[in-house]
N, C-alpha and C positions, 0 to 999 in steps of 0.2 A: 504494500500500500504506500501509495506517494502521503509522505509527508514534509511538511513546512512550517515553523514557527515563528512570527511575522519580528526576529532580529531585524528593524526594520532598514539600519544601519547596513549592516552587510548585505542584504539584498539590492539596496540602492546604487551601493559603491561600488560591488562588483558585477551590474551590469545584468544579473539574471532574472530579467523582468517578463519575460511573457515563455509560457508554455504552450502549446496547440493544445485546444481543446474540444471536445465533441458535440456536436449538435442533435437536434433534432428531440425536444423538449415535448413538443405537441407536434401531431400531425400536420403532414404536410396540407395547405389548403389543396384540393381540387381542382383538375384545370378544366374546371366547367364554364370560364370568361376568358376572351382572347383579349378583351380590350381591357384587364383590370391592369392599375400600374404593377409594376414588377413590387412583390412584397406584401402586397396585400391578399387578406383570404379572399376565399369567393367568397362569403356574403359582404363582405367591402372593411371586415374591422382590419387593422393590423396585426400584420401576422408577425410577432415580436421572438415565436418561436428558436431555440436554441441556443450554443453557450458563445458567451461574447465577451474578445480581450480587447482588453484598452488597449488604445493606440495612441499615446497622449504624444507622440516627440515632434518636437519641431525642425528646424534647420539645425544643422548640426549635431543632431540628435539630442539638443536642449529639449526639457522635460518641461512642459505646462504645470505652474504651481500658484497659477490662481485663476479668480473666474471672472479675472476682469480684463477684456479685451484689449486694455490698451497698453497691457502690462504682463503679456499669457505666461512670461517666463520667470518673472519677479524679481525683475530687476532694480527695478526701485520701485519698492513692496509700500516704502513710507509716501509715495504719492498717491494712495489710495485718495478717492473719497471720504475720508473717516471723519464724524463729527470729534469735536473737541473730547467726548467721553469714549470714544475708539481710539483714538489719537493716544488718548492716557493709559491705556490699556497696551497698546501694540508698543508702549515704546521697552515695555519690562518683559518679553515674551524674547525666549533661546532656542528659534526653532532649527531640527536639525536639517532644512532644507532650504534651497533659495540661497539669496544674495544674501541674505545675513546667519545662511547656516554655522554651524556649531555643537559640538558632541561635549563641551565641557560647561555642565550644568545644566544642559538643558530641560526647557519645564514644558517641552511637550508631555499635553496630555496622553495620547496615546503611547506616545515612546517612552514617557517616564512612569505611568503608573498603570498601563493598559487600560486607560479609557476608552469605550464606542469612540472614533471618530467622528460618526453623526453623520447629517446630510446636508452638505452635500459633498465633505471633506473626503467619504468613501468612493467617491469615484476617481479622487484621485492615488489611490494605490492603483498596482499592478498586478491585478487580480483581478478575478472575470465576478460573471454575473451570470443569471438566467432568468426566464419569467414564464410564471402559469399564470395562463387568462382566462378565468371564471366569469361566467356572465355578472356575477355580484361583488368580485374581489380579486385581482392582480394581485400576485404574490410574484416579491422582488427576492432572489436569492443571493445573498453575495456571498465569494468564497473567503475573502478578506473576515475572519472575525468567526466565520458561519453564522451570518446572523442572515434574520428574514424580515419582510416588511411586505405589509399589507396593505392596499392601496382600494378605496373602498369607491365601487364604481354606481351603488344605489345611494348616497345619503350625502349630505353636506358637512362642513364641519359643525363641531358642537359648540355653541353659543359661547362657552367656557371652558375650552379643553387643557387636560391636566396637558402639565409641560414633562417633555420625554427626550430622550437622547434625539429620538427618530423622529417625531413631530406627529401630528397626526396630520395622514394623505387623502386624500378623494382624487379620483380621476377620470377623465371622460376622454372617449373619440373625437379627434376633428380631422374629419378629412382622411390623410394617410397618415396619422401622426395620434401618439398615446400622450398624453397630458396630465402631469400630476399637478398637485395645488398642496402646501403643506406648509400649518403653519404650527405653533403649542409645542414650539421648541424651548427647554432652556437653556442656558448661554452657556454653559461648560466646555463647547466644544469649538473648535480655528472651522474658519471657513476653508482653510485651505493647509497646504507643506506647509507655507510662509508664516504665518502665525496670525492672520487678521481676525479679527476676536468678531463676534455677533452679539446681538442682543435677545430677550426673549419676544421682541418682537418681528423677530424674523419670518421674513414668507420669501418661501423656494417656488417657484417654478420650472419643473423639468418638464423639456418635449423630446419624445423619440420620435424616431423618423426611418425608417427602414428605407437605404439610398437604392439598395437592389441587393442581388441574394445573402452577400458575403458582408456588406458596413451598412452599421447601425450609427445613424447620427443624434449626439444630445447636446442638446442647447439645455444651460442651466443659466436662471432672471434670479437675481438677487435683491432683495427689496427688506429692507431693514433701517427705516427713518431715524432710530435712538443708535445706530451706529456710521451710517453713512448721507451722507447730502444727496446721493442719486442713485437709483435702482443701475445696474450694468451686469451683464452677461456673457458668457462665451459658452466656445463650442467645440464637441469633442467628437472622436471616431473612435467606433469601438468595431472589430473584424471579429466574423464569424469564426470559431475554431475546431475542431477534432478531437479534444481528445477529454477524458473527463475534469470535473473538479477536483480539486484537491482538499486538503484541512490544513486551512492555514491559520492556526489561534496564535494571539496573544497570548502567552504565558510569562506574567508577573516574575516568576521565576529565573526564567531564563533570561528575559530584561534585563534582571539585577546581575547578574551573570555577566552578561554581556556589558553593563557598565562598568563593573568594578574589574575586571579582567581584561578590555580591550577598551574601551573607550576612554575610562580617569589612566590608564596607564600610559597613552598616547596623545592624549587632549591634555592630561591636568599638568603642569609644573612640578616637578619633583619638590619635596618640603626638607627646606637646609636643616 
């Protein structure tokens, strides 16, 4: 059995980011329409069908580490849009990626104490995904964490929904394209590698988009007034793959492991 422990450090640095994986999650649709766009089932929903890896690199195989278009690499992370109380927040955050990475003290929440990443920070690992499409409930699988999420396609949000790692989701069809809506986040979690903080008034919007058989497109809208001056977005490609998921948990354990034995012994300053 393939296994993997999400040392998030060594996975990054040395480069082994994407495994081929298997598809074919739900049936294929029917090719009982000659004119439906490529990807979509016969009765016209999206067919989101099978396992999908991220494909996040840019030119030079630069890794997208935020979700703001004018900035996909994070290279100057600090010219976000952040209100004054995001501003005060990002200036004390050691994340270990992007232009201000660093492995000596870092207070990444996931790196440092295996926290959910949350949504919509999970998409940017290096781990796949899959989806089962219920007429009542989408279920999102990530292999990052093995966790799952439920995307509720009968009912609206609740009036006063508790606040949760994962938010709570609702989403509907438009068109060729799957659309979440998710807001009843609390703030624990980086929007991103980079460290840009949210608030619990965060609302995500994600749209997939099946380009044709093999890439799956997502556009993620970021909208969070008590952190930032203006909603912004970017967009990702995730390729179909072949071969199955794996188990990739965080283990607290091994973390501490990998801090005290590779990371404070190469990062921290020797003590005279």
């Amino acid at each position: 059995m393939r296994v993997k422990t999400a040392l998030i450090g060594i996975a990054f640095t040395a480069g082994a980011w994407f495994v081929p994986r298997a598809s074919a999650q739900m049936a294929n649709p029917a090719p009982d329409s000659t004119d439906r766009k490529p990807g979509l089932m016969s009765n016209g929903i999206p067919d989101l069908s099978g396992i999908w890896d991220a494909d996040f690199h840019g030119p030079e195989g630069l890794r997208l580490n935020t979700w703001d278009s004018t900035d996909p690499y994070a290279q100057h992370p600090e010219k976000a849009p952040m209100t004054p109380w995001a501003q005060a927040k990002f200036k004390d955050v050691r994340p270990p990626f992007g232009a201000m990475q660093t492995f000596d003290n870092t207070n990444d929440p996931v790196q440092r104490y295996c926290d959910p990443p949350g949504i919509p920070r999970i998409y940017m690992y290096p781990w796949e995904l899959t989806f089962i499409q219920t007429p009542k409930i989408v279920y999102i699988l990530y292999e990052y964490t093995k966790v799952w999420r439920a995307v509720y396609m009968d009912r609206a949000h609740p009036k006063d929904p508790d606040s949760s790692w994962m938010g709570d989701a609702v989403g509907k069809y438009e068109g060729d394209a799957f659309v979440i809506d998710t807001i009843g986040f609390n703030d624990k979690t980086w929007l991103d590698q980079t460290g840009h903080p949210h608030s619990d008034a965060l609302h995500v919007i994600e749209r997939f988009r099946r380009l044709d058989h093999d890439r799956l497109e997502m556009t993620v809208t970021i909208d969070d007034p008590k952190a930032y001056t203006k909603t912004f977005s970017n967009t990702k490609i995730f390729k179909l793959t072949n071969a199955p998921m794996g188990e990739t948990l965080c283990a607290y354990s091994e973390m501490k492991d990998f801090q005290e034995n590779v990371v404070d012994k190469t990062q921290t300053p020797a003590k005279k």
